[in-house]
The first five atom37 places (N, CA, C, CB, O) and aatype in JSON, in Angstrom:
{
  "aatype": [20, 20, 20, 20, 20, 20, 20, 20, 20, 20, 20, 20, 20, 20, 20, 20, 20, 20, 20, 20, 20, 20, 20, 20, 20, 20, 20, 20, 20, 20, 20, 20, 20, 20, 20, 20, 20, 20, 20, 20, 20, 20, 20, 20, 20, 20, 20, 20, 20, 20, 20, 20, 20, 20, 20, 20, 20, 20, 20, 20, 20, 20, 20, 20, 20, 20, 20, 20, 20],
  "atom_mask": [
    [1, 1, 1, 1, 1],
    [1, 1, 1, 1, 1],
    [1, 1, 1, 1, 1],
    [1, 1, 1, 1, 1],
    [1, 1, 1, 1, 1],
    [1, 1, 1, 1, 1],
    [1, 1, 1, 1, 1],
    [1, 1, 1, 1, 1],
    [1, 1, 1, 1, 1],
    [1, 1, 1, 1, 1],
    [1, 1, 1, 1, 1],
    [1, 1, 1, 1, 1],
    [1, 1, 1, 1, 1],
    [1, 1, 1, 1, 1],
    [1, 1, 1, 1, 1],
    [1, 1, 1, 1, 1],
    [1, 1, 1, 1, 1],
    [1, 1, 1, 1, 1],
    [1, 1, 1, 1, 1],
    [1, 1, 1, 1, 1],
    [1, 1, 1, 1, 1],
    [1, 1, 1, 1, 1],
    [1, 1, 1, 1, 1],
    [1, 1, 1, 1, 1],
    [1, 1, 1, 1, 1],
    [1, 1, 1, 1, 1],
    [1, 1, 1, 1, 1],
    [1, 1, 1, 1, 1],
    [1, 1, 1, 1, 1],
    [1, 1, 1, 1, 1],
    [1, 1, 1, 1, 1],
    [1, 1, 1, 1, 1],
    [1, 1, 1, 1, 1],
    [1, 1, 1, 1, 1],
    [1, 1, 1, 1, 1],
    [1, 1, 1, 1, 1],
    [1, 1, 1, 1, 1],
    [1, 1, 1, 1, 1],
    [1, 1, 1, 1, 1],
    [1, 1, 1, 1, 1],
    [1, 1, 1, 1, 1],
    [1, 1, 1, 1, 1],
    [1, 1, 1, 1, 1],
    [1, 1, 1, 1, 1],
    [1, 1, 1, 1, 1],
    [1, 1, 1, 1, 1],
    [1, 1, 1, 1, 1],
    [1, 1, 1, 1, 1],
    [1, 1, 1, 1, 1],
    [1, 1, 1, 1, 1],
    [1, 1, 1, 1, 1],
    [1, 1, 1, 1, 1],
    [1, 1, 1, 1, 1],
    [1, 1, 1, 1, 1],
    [1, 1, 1, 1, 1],
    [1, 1, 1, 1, 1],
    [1, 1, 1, 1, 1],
    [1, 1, 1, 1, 1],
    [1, 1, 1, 1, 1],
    [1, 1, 1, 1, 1],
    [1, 1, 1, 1, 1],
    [1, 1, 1, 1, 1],
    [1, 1, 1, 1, 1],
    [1, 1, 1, 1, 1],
    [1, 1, 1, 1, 1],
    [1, 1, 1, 1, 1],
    [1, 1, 1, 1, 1],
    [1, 1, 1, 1, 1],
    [1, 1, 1, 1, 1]
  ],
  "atom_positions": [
    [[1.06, 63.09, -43.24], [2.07, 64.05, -42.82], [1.46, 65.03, -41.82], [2.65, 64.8, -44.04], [0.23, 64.98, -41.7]],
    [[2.23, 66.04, -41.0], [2.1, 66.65, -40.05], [2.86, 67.38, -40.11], [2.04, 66.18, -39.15], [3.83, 67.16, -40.83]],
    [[2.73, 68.82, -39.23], [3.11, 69.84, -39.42], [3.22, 70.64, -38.32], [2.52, 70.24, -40.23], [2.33, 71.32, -37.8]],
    [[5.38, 70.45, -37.71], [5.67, 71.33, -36.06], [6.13, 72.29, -36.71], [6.84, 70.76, -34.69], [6.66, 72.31, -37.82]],
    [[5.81, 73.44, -35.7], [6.65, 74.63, -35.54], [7.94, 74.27, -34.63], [5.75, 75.82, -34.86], [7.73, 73.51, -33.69]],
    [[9.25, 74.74, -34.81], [10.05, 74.49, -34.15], [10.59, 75.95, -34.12], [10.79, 73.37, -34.54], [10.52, 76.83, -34.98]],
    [[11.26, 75.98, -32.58], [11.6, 77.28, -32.38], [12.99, 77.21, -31.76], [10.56, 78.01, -31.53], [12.81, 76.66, -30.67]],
    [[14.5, 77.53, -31.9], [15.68, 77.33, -31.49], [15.66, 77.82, -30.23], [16.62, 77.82, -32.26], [14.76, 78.65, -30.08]],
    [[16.46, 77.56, -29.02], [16.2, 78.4, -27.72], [17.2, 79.58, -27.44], [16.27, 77.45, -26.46], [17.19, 80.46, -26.59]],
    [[18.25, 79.2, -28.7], [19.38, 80.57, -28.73], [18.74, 81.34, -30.15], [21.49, 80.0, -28.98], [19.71, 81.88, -30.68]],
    [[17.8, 81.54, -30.78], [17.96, 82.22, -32.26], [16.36, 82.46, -31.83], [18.53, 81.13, -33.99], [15.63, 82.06, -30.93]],
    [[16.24, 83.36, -33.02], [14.62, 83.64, -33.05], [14.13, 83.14, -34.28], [14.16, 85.23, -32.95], [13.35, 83.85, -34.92]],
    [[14.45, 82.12, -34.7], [14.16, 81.33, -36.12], [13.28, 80.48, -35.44], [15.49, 80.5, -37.04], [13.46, 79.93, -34.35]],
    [[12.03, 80.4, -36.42], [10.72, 79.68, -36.2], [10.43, 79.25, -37.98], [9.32, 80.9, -35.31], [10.36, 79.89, -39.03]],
    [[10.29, 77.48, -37.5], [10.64, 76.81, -38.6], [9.49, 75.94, -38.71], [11.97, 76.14, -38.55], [9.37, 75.45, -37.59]],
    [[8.59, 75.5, -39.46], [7.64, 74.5, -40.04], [8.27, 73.14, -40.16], [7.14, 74.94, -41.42], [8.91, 73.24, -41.21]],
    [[8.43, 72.01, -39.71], [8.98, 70.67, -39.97], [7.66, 69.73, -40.28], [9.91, 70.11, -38.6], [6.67, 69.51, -39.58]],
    [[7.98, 69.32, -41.46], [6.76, 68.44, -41.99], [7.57, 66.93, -41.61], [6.3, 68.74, -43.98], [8.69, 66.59, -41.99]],
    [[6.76, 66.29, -40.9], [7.2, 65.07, -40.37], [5.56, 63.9, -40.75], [7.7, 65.42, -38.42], [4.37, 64.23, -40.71]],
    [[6.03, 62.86, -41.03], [5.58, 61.3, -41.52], [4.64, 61.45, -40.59], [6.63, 59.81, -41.42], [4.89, 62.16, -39.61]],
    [[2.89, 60.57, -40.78], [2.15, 60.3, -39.65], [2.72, 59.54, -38.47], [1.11, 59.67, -40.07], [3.64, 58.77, -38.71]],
    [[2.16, 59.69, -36.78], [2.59, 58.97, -35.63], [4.35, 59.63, -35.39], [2.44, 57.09, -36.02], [5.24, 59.08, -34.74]],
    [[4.4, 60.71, -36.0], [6.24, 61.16, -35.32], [6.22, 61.83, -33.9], [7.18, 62.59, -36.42], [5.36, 62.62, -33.53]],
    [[7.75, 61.19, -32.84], [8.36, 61.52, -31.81], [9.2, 61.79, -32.09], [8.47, 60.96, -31.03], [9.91, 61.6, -33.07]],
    [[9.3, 62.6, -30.72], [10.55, 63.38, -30.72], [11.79, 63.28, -31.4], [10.9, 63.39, -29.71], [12.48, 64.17, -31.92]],
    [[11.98, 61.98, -31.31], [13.64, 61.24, -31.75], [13.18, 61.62, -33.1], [14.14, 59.2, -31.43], [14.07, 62.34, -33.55]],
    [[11.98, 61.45, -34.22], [12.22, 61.74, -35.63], [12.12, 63.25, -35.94], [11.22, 60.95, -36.48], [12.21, 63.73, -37.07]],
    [[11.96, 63.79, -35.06], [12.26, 65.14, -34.79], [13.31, 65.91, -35.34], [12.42, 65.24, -33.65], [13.53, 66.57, -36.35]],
    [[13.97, 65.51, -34.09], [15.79, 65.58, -34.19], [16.56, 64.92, -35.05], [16.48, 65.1, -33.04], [17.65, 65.36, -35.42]],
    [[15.76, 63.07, -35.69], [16.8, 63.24, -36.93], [16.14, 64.13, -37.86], [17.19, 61.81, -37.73], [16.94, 64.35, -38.78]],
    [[15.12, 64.71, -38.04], [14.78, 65.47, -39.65], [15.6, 66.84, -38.85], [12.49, 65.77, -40.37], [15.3, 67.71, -39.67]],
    [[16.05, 67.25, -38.27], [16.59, 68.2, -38.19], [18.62, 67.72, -37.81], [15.57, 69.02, -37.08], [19.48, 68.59, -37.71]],
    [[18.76, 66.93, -37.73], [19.89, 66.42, -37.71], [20.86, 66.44, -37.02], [20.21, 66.56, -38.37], [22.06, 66.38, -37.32]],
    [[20.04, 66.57, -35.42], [20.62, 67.09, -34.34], [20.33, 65.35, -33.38], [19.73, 68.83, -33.75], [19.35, 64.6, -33.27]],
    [[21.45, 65.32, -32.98], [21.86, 64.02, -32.07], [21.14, 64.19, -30.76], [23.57, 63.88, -31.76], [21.07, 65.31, -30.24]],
    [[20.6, 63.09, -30.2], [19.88, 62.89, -29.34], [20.22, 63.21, -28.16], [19.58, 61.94, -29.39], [19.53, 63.75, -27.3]],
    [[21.16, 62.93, -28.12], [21.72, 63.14, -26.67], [22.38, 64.6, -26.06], [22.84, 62.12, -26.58], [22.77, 64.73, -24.9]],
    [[22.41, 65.82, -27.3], [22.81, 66.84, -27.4], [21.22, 67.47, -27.39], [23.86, 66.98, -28.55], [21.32, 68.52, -28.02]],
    [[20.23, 67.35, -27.09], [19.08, 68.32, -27.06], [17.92, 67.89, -26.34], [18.63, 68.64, -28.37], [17.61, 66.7, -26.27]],
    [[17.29, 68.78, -25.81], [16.37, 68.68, -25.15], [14.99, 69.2, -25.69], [16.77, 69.17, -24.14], [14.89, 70.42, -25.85]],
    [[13.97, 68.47, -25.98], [12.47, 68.76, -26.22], [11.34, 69.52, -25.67], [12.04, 67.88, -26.18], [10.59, 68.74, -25.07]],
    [[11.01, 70.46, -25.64], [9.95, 70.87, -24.62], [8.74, 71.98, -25.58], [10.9, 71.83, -23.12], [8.88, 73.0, -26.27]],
    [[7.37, 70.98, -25.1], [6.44, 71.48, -25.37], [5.86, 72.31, -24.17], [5.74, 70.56, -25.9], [5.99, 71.93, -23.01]],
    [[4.96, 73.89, -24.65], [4.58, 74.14, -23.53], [5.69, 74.79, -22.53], [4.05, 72.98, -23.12], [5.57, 75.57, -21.59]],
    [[6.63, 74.27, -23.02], [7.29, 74.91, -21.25], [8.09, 73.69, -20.94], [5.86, 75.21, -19.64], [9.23, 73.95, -20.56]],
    [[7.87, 72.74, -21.0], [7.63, 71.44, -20.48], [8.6, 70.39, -21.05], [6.22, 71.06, -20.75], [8.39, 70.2, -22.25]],
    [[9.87, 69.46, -20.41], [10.31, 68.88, -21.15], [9.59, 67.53, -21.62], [11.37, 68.84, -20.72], [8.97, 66.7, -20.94]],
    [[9.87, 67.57, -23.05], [8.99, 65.98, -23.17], [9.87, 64.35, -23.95], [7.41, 66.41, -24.47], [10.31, 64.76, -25.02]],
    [[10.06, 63.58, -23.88], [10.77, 62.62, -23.8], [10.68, 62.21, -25.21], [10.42, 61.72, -22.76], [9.71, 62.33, -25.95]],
    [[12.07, 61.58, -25.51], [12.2, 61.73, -27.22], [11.31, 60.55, -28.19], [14.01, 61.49, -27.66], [11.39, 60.37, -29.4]],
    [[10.3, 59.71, -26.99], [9.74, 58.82, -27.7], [8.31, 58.9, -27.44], [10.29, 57.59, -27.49], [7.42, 58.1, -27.7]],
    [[8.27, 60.16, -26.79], [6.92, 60.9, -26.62], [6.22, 61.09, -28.36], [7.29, 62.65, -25.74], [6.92, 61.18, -29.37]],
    [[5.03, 61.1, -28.35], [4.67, 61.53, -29.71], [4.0, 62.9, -29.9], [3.77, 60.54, -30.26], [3.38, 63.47, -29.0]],
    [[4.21, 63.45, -31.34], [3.9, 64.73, -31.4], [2.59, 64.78, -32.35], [5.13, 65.55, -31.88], [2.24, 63.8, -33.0]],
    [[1.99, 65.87, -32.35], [0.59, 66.14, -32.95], [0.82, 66.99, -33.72], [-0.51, 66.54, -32.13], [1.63, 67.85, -33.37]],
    [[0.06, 67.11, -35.32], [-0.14, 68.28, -36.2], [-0.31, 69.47, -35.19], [-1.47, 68.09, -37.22], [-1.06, 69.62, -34.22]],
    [[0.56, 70.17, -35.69], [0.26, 72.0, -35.05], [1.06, 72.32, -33.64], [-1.73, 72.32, -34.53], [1.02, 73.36, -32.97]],
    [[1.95, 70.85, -33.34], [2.46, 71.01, -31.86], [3.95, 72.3, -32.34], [3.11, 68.97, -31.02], [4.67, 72.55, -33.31]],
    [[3.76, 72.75, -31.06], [4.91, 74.15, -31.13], [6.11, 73.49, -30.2], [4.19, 75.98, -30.28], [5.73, 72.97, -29.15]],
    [[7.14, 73.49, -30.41], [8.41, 72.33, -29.66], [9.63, 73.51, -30.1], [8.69, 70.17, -30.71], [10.03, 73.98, -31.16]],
    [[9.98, 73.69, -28.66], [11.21, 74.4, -28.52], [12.39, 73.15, -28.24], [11.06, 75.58, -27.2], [12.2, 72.21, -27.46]],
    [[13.73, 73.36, -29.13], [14.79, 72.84, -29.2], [15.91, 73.23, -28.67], [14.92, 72.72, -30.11], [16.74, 73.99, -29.15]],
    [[15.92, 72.51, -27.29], [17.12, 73.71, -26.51], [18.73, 72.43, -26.58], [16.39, 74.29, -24.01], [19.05, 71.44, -25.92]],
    [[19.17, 72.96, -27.39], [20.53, 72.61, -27.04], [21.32, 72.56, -26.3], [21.02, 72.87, -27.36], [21.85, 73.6, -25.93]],
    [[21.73, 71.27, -25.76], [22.37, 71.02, -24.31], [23.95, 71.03, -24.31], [21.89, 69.54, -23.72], [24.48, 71.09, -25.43]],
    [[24.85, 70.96, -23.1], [26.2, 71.04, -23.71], [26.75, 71.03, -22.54], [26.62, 72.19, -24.64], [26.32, 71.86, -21.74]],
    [[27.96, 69.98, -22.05], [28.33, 70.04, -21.06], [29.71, 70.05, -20.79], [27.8, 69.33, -20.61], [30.19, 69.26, -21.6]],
    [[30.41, 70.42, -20.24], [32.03, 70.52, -19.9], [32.61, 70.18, -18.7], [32.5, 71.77, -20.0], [31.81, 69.99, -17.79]],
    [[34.06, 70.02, -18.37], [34.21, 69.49, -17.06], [35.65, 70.64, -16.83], [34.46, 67.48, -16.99], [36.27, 70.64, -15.77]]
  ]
}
């Protein structure tokens, strides 16, 4: 097991997600239960791709995307 900080990009809630050895992004978002195609990943600053893999201690902001016409 492994251990992200996740940080919302609208809230100031900073959350610990214990995720399975070898987890990406995509198991990310399902342990948090947010649909793939509705969010965006970014370590660093940086967006990173949902089959990117993450490391014990990685800090990953969850910016929620949303579009209208």
């Amino acid at each position: 097991m492994i251990s992200v900080t996740v940080r919302g990009s609208r809230s100031t809630e900073v959350r610990q997600v214990a995720l399975p050895d070898s987890p990406t992004g995509l198991d990310l978002l399902r342990s948090l239960a947010i649909p793939v195609d509705s969010a965006l990943l970014l370590r660093d600053g940086r967006p990173i791709a949902d089959d990117e893999g993450l490391s014990d201690r990685d800090e990953i902001e969850v910016v929620i995307v949303s579009s209208g016409g």
